[in-house]
C-alpha positions as CSV (number, residue, x, y, z in Angstrom):
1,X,83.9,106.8,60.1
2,X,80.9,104.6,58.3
3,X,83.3,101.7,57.8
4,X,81.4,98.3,57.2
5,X,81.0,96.2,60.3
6,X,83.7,93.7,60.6
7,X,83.6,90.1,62.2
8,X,85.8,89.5,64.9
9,X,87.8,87.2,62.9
10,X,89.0,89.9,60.7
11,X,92.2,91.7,62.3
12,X,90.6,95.1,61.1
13,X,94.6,96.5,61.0
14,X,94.6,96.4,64.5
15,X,98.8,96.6,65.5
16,X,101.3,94.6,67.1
17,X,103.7,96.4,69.5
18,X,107.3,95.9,69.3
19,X,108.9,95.7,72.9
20,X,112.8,95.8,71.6
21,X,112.9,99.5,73.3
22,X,112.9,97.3,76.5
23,X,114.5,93.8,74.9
24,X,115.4,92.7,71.9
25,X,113.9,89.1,73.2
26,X,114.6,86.7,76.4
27,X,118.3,86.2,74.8
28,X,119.3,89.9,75.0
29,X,122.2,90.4,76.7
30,X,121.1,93.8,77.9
31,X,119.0,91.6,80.6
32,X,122.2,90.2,82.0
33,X,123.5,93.5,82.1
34,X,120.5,95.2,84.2
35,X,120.4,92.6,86.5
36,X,124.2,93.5,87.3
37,X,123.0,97.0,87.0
38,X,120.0,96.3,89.7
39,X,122.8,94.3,92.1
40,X,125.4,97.2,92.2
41,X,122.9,99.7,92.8
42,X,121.6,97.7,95.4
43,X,125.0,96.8,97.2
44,X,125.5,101.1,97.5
45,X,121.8,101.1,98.7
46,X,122.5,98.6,101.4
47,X,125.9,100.1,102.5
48,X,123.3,103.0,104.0
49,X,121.4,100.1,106.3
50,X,121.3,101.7,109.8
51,X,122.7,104.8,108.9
52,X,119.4,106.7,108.8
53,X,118.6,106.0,112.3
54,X,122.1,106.5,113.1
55,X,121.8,110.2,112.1
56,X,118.4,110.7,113.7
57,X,119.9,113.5,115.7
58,X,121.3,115.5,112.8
59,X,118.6,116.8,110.6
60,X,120.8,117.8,107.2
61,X,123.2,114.4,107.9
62,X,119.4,112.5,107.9
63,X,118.3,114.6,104.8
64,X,121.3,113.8,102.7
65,X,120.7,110.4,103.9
66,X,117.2,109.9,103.4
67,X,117.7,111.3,99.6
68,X,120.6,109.4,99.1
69,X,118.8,106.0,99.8
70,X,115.3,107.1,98.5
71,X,117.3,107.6,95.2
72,X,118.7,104.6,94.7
73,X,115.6,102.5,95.9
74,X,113.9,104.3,92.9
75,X,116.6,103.8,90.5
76,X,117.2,100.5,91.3
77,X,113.3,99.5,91.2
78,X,113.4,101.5,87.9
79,X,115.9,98.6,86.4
80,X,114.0,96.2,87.3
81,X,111.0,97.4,86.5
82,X,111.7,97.6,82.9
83,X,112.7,94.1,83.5
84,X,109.2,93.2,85.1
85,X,107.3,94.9,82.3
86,X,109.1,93.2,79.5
87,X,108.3,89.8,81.2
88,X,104.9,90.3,81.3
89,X,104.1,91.9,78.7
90,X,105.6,89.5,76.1
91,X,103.8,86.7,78.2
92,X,100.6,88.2,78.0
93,X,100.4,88.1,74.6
94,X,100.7,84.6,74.1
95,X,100.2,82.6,77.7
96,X,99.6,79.4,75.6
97,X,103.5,79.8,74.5
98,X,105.1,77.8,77.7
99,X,108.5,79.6,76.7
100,X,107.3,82.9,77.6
101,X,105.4,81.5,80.7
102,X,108.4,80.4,82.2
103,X,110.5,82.9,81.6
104,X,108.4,85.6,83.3
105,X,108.4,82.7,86.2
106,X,111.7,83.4,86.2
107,X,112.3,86.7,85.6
108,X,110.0,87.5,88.7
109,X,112.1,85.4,90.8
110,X,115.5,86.8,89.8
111,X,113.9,90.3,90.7
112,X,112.7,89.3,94.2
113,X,115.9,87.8,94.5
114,X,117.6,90.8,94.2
115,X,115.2,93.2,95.8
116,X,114.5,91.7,98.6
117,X,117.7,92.7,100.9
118,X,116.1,96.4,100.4
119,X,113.0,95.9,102.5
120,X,115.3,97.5,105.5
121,X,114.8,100.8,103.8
122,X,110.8,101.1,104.3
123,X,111.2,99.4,108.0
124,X,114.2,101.7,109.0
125,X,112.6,104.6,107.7
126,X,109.9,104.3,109.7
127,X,111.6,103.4,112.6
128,X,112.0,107.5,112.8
129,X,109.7,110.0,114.6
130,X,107.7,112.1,112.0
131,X,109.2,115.6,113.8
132,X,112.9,113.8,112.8
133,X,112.0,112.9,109.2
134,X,110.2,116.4,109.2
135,X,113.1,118.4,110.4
136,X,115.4,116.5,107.8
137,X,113.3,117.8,104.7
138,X,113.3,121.0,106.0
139,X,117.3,120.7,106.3
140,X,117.9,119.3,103.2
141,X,115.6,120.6,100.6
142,X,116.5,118.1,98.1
143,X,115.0,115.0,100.2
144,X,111.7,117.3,100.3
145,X,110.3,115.9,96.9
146,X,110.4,112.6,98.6
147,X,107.3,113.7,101.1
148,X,104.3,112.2,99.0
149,X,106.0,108.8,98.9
150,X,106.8,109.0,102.8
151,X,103.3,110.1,103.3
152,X,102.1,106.8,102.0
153,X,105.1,105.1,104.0
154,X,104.0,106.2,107.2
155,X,100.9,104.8,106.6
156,X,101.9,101.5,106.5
157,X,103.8,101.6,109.8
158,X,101.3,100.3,112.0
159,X,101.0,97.1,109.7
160,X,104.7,96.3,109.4
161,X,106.2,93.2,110.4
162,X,109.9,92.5,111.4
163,X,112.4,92.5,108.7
164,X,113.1,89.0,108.5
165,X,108.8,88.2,108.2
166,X,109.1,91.3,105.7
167,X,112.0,89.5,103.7
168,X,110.2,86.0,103.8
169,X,106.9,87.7,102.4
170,X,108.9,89.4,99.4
171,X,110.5,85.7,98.7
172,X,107.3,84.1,98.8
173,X,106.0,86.6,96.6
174,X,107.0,84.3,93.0
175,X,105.8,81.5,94.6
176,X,102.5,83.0,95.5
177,X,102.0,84.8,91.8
178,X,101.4,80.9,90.3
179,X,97.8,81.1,91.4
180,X,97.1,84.3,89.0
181,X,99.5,82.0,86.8
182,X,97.8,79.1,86.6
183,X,94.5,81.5,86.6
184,X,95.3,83.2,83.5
185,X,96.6,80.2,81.4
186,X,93.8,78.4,81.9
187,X,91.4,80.9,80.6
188,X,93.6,81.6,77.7
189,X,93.9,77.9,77.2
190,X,90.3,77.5,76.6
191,X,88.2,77.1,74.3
192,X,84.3,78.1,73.8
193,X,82.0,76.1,71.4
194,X,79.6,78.1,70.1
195,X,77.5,76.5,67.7
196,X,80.0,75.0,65.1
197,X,82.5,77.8,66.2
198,X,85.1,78.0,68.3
199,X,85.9,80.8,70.2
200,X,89.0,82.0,73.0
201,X,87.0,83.7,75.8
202,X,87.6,86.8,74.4
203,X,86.1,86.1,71.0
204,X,83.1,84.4,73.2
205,X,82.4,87.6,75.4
206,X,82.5,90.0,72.7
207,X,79.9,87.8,70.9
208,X,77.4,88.6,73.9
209,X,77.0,91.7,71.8
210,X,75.9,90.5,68.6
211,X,72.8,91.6,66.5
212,X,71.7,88.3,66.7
213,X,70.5,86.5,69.2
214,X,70.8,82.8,68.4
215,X,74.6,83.8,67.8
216,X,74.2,85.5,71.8
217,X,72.5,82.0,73.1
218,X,75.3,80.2,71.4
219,X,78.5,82.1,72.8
220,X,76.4,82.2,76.7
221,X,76.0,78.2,75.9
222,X,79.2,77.2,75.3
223,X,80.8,79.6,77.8
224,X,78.5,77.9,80.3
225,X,80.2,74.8,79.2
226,X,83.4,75.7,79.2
227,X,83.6,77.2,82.2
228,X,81.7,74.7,84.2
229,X,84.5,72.1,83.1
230,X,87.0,74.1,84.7
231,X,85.3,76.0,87.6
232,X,86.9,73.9,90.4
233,X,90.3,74.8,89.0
234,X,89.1,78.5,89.5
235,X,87.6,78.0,92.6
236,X,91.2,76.2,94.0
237,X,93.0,79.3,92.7
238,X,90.5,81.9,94.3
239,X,90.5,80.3,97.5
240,X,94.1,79.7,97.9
241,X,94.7,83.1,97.1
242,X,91.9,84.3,99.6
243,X,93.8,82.0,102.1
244,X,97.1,83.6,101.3
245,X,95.9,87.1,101.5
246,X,93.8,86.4,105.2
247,X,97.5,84.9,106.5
248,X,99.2,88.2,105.9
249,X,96.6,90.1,107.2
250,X,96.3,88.5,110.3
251,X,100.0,89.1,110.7
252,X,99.8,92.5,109.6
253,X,97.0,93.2,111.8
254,X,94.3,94.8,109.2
255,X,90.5,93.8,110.6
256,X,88.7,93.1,107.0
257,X,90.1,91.9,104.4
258,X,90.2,95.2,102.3
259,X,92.4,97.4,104.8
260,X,95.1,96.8,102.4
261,X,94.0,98.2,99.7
262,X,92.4,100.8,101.3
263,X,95.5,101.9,102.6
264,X,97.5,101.5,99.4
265,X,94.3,103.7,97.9
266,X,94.4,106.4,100.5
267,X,91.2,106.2,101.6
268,X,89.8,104.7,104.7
269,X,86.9,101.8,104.6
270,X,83.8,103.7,106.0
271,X,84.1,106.2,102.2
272,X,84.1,102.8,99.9
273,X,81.5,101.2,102.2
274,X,79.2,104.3,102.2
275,X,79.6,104.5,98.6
276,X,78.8,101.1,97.7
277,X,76.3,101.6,99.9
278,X,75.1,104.3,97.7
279,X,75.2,102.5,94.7
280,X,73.0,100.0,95.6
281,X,70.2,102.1,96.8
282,X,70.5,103.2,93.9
283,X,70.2,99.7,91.8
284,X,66.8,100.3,90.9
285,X,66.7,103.3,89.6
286,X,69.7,102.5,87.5
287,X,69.9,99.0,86.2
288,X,66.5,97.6,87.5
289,X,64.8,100.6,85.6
290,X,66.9,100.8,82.5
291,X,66.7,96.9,82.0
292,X,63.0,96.6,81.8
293,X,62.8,99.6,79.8
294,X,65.3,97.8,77.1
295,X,62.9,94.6,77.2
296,X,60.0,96.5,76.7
297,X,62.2,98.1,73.6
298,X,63.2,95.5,72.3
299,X,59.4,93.4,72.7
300,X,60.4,91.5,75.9
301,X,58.8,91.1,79.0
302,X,62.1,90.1,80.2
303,X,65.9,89.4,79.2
304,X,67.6,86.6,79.2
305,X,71.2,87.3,80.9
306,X,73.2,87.0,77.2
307,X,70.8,90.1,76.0
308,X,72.1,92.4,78.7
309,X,74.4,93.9,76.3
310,X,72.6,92.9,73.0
311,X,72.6,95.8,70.8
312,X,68.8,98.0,70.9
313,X,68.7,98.3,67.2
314,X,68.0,94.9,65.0
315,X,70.3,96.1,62.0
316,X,73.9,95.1,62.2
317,X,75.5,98.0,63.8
318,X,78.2,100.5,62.9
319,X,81.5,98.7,63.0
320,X,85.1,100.3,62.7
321,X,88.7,100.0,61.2
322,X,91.2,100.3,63.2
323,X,91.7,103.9,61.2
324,X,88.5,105.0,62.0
325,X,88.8,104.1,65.8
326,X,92.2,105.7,66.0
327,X,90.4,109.0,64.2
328,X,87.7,109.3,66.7
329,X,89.9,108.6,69.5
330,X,92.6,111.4,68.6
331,X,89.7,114.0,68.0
332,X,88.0,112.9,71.2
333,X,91.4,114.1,72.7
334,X,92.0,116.9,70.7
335,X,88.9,118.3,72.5
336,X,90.7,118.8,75.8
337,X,93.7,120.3,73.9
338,X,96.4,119.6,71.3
339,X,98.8,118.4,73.9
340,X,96.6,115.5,75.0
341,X,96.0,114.8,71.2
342,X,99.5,114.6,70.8
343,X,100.7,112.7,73.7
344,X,98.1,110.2,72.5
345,X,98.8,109.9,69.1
346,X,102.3,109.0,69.8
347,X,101.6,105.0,71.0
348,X,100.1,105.1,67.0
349,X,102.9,106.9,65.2
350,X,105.1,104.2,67.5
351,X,104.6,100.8,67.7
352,X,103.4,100.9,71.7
353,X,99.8,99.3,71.3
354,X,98.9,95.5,71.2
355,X,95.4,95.6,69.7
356,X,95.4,92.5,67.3
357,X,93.4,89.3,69.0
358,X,94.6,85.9,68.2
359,X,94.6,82.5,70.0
360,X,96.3,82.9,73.3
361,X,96.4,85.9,73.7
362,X,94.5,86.8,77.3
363,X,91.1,88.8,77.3
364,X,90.9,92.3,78.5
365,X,92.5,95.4,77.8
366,X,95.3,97.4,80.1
367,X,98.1,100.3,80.3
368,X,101.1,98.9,81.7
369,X,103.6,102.1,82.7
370,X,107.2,100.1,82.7
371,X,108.8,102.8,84.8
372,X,108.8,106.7,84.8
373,X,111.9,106.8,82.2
374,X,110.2,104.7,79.9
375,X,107.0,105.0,77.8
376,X,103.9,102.8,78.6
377,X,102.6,100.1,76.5
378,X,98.4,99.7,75.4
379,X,97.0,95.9,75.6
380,X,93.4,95.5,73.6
381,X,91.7,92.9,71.7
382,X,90.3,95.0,68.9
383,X,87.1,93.9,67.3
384,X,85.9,96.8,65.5
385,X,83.3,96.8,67.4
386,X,81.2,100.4,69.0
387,X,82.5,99.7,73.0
388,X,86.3,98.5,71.5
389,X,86.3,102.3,70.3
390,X,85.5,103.5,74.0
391,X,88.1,101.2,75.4
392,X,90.9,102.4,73.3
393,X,90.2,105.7,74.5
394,X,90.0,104.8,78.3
395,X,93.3,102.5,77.8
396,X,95.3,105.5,75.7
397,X,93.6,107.6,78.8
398,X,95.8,105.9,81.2
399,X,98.3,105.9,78.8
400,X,98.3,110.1,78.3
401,X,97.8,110.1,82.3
402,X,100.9,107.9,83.0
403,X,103.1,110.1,80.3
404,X,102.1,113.3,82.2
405,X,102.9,111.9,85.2
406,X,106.1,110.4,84.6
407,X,108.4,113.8,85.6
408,X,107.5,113.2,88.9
409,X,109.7,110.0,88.5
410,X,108.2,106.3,89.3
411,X,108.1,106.5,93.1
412,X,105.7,109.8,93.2
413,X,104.2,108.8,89.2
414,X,102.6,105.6,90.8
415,X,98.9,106.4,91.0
416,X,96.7,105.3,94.0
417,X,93.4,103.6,92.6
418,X,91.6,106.6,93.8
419,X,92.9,108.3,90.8
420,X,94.1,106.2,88.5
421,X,91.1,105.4,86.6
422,X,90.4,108.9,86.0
423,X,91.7,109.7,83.1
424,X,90.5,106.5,81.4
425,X,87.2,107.1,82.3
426,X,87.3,110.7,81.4
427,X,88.9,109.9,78.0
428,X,86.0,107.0,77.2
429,X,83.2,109.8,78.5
430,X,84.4,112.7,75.9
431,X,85.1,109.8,73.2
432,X,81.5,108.8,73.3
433,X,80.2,112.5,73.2
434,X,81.8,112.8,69.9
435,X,79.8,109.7,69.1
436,X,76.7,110.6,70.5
437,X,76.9,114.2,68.7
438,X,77.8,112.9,65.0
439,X,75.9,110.4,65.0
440,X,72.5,110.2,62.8
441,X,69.5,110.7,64.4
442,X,68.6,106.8,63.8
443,X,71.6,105.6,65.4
444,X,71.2,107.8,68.8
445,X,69.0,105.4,70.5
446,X,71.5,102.1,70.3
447,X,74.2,104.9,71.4
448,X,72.7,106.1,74.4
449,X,71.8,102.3,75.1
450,X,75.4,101.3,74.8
451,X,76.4,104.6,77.3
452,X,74.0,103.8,80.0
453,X,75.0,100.3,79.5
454,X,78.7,101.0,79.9
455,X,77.9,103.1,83.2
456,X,76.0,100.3,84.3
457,X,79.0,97.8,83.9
458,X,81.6,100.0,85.4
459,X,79.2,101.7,88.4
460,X,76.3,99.0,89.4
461,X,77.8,96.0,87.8
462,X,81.6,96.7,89.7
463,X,80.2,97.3,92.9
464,X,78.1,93.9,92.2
465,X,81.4,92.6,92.2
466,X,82.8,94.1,95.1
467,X,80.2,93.1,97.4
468,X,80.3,89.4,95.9
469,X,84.0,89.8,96.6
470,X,83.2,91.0,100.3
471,X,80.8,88.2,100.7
472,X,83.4,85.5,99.6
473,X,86.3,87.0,101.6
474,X,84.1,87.0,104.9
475,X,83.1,83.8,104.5
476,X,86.3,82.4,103.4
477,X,87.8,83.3,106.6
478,X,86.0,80.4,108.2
479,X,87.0,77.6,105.8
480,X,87.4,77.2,101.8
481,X,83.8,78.1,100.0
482,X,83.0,75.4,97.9
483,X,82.4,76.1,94.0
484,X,78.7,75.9,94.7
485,X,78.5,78.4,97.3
486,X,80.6,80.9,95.2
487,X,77.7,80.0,92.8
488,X,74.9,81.1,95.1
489,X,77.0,83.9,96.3
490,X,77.5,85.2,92.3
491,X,73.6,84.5,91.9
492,X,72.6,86.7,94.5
493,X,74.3,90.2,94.2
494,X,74.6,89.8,90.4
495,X,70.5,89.1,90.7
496,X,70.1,92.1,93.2
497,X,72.0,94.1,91.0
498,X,70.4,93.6,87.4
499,X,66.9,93.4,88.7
500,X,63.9,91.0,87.8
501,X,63.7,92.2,84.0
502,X,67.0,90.2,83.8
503,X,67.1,86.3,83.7
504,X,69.9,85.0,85.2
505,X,69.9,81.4,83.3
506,X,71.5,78.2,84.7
507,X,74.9,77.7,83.6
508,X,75.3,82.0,85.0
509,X,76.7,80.6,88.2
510,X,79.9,80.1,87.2
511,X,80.7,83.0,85.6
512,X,82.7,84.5,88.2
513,X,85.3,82.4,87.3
514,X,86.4,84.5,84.4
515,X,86.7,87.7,86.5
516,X,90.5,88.1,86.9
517,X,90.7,90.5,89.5
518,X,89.5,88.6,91.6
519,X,92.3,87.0,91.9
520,X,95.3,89.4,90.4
521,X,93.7,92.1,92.7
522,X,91.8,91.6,95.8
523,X,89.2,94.4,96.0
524,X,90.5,96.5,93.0
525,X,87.3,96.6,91.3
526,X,85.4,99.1,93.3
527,X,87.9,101.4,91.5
528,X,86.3,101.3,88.6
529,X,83.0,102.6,89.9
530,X,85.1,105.0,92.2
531,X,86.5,106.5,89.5
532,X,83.3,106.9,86.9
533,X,81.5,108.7,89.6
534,X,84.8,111.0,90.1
535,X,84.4,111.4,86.3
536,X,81.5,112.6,86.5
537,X,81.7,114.7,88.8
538,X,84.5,116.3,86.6
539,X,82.5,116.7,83.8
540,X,80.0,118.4,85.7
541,X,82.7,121.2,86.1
542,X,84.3,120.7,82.4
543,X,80.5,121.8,81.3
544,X,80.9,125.2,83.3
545,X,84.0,126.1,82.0
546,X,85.2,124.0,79.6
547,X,89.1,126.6,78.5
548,X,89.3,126.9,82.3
549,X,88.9,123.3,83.5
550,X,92.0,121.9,80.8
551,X,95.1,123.5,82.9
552,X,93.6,122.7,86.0
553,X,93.0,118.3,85.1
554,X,96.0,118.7,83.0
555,X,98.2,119.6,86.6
556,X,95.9,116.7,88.5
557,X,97.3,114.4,85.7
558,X,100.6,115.5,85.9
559,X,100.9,115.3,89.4
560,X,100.7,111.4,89.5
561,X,100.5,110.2,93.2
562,X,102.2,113.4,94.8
563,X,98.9,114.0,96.2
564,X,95.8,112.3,97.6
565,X,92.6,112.2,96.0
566,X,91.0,114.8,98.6
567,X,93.6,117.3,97.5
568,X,93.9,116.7,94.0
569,X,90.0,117.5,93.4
570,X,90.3,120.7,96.2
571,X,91.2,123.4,92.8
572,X,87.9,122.0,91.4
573,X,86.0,123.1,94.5
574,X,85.2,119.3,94.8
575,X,84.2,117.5,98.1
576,X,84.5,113.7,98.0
577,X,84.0,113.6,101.7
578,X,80.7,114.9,101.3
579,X,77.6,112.3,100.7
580,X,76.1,114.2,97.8
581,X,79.3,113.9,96.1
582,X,78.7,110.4,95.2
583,X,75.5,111.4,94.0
584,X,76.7,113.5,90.7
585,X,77.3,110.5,89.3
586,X,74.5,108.5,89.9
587,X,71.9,111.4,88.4
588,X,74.3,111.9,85.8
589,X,73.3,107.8,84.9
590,X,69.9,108.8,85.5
591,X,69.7,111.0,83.2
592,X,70.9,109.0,80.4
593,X,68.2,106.9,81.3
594,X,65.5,109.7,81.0
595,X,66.8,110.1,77.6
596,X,66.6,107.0,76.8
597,X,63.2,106.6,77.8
598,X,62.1,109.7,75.5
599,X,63.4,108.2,72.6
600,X,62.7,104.3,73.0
């Protein structure tokens, strides 16, 4: 585990993936054949238009029906899904390579093409009465499995348009995606000077972590730089994309411009608003607190915004090989149970994870699930580095969670955001608990730092975001926010939310232009903070009973998106309706912080 530390230059062993179990490349003439495949299933789905309301009065005709078409929407989705994942995936990798770039262009628009004609099924089905559709799954038992994914359907009926606005939206959809397009390959196009180095933006944020501080300046310097030169570029895609989003909700008739994903989450505004809300009460006795106690740690009166992740300790710290990190990571699982050990170690003993970085190759780490009959695939940019440790175990997380949930098929598999960071979350908490307990005693302090400071970012720091988001959105609505404003906008929350022992130095401003959700995923971000306090609340319970808690999150995994969030945390005899819910997290932070503070 003591490997040496590593620079970020060195590849540490970290893998390529190989994505021939989708395609063998763009040429394969398995594509040709799918997208045949796709068509023909389509054709039988569409033979069925107006057949479900035509057998309204017959409850097992509607059942057969209903399963019938439900069936093939999933297994034609499932075709082109594969499809979809191979596309992006292989593009994501290298958006400098304008081959790969256009082809995922125009592999999206082949799959609109021939999915569109089935947005009749959602509309129809909702043209029925609930006690109709509930009669049918009570006459035909088979179409019962379906009742999660209607749940969320139903849902969705009040903001549904007409079929042919429906159909112009899903067309548009390709057209639309260039924004995140022209987002993402501009980022990966850049380049940060850093000194007499040159960095891509990944190699640039991970420096922000270094020892040494000159080296932090350096990388905060030329990121400044770099960004500023191309901050109207990413303030035209943001606001087109803002634009976009407030024309579809106006048709669609949601009031604020996070209804939408509310809904897609389950969970109604007044819950995300109360516990952002919570959160930032609670900024200063998180980040305000911990932040001057780090200055005063590390000699500081105050910190400049590049030391907000600077490592505690002066001496380099503990870096790891890939072998290491994969190690840690499968004994970090093991602890739940040698299924989730196994299930894990499977993307190493196949080539399923992307961890190498190189130039063009975007920043950021994901899971992508490809479809319910297929295994996922784990994105990283490994640097050998304590927190790239902790974010192969949240990314395999997701990984483990969307395996588990794959029986339930890709309709009911599909997670709502309520839930799907859980497992990651979960994995990266017991991951740095292994840490934390073998570590020497000299190396606890950094650790704990790094913990708290990992909370910070996914619980303060994201709901930072999602009120900055907020803030833009509203005032977008009354005309395009110029880059300067979105500068002033960034300055304030991410000010309110570090606290004065941070500096936020000039140049800071534009630094939301690096923040891809932004634009990928309107309001996705509060997610992230969502799900670490749901984490901690489970771990809260783990800590009771630690052989009775593993069947019972084991069955929440498994169960994918067949149930809301409310549910799925009832056989823990957990509340998140009630207020102090929230607040397991937050005093879980806090006491990190305590700890902290008796050792520093």
């Amino acid at each position: 585990m003591n490997a040496p530390f590593q620079t970020p230059a060195d590849p540490l062993e970290a893998p390529l993936w190989d994505l021939s179990d989708l395609y063998k490349s763009q040429e394969d003439p398995r594509i040709a054949a799918d997208l045949d495949r796709a068509r023909a299933l389509v054709d039988e789905l569409n033979a069925l238009q107006g057949r479900l309301v035509e057998a309204r009065s017959e409850a097992d005709l509607l059942g057969q029906r209903l399963d019938r078409a439900v069936t093939l929407y999933e297994q034609a989705a499932d075709v082109l899904g594969g499809l979809g994942a191979y596309a992006f995936l292989a593009a994501s990798t290298d958006r400098n390579d304008a081959a790969a770039q256009g082809f995922e262009a125009t592999a999206r628009e082949k799959i609109t093409a021939i999915a569109t004609p089935t947005v009749w099924v959602t509309l129809e089905i909702n043209q029925l009465e609930e006690a109709e559709i509930e009669a049918a799954l009570v006459a035909h038992p088979a179409a019962a499995r379906w009742r999660p994914w209607l749940r969320r359907l139903r849902a969705m009926k009040p903001h549904e348009l007409s079929q042919e606005l429906e159909t112009f939206l899903a067309e548009r959809g390709p057209i639309s995606a260039q924004w995140p397009r022209l987002f993402d390959e501009t980022l990966a196009a850049m380049k940060v000077e850093a000194g007499k180095e040159e960095l891509t933006l990944a190699e640039a944020l991970n420096r922000l972590s270094d020892p040494k501080s000159e080296r932090r300046k350096a990388a905060a310097t030329g990121l400044n730089a770099a960004l500023a030169a191309r901050v109207q570029t990413m303030a035209l895609a943001l606001n087109t994309v803002a634009a976009d989003k407030a024309l579809e909700d106006k048709w669609r008739g949601f009031k604020r411009p996070a209804d939408g994903r509310h809904l897609a989450n389950e969970v109604d505004g007044e819950s995300v608003d109360a516990m952002a809300q919570a959160v930032a009460a609670a900024y200063p006795r998180l980040s305000h607190r911990y932040y001057a106690l780090k200055a005063r740690a590390m000699g500081r009166a105050t910190l400049d915004q590049w030391d907000r992740n600077a490592p505690i300790e002066t001496t380099a710290p503990r870096g790891y090989d890939w072998s290491a990190g994969k190690q840690l990571v499968l004994e970090s699982f093991a602890d739940l149970g040698p299924e989730f050990a196994d299930r894990a170690g499977g993307f190493f003993d196949k080539p399923w994870i992307d961890g190498r970085a190189r130039p063009g190759k975007q920043s950021g780490a994901y899971a992508h699930p490809v479809t319910s009959d297929r295994h996922p695939y784990v994105f990283l940019n490994w640097m050998g580095e304590r927190r790239d440790v902790l974010t192969l175990a949240h990314e395999l997380g997701h990984g483990v969670h969307q395996t588990l949930a794959a029986g339930q098929g890709s309709l009911l598999a599909d997670t709502p955001l309520t839930l799907a960071e859980t497992a990651s979350i979960f994995a990266e908490g017991l991951t740095f608990d292994r840490l934390l307990a073998t570590a020497p005693k000299a190396e606890q302090r950094g650790l704990l730092a790094g913990r708290i400071e990992d909370g910070l970012n996914t619980v303060v720091r994201q709901i930072a975001f999602h009120r900055f988001e907020t803030r833009f959105h509203d005032e977008r609505a009354a005309g395009e926010v110029s880059v300067e404003r979105l500068g002033e906008l960034w300055l304030e929350e991410m000010g309110a939310s570090l606290g004065p022992a941070i500096t936020l130095n000039p140049g800071y401003e534009h630094w939301w232009s690096y923040v891809s959700h932004f634009v990928h995923s309107p309001f996705y971000v509060y997610a992230y903070a969502f799900g670490d306090l749901l984490v901690a609340a489970l771990m809260e319970t783990r800590a009771k009973d630690p052989a009775g808690f593993t069947p019972l999150y084991r069955e929440l995994l498994a169960g994918g998106g067949s149930k809301g969030y409310v549910e799925a945390l009832a056989p823990f005899g957990l509340n998140p309706r009630d207020p102090a819910f929230w607040t397991i997290g937050t005093k879980r932070l806090e006491g990190l912080i305590d700890r902290f503070e008796a050792v520093a």
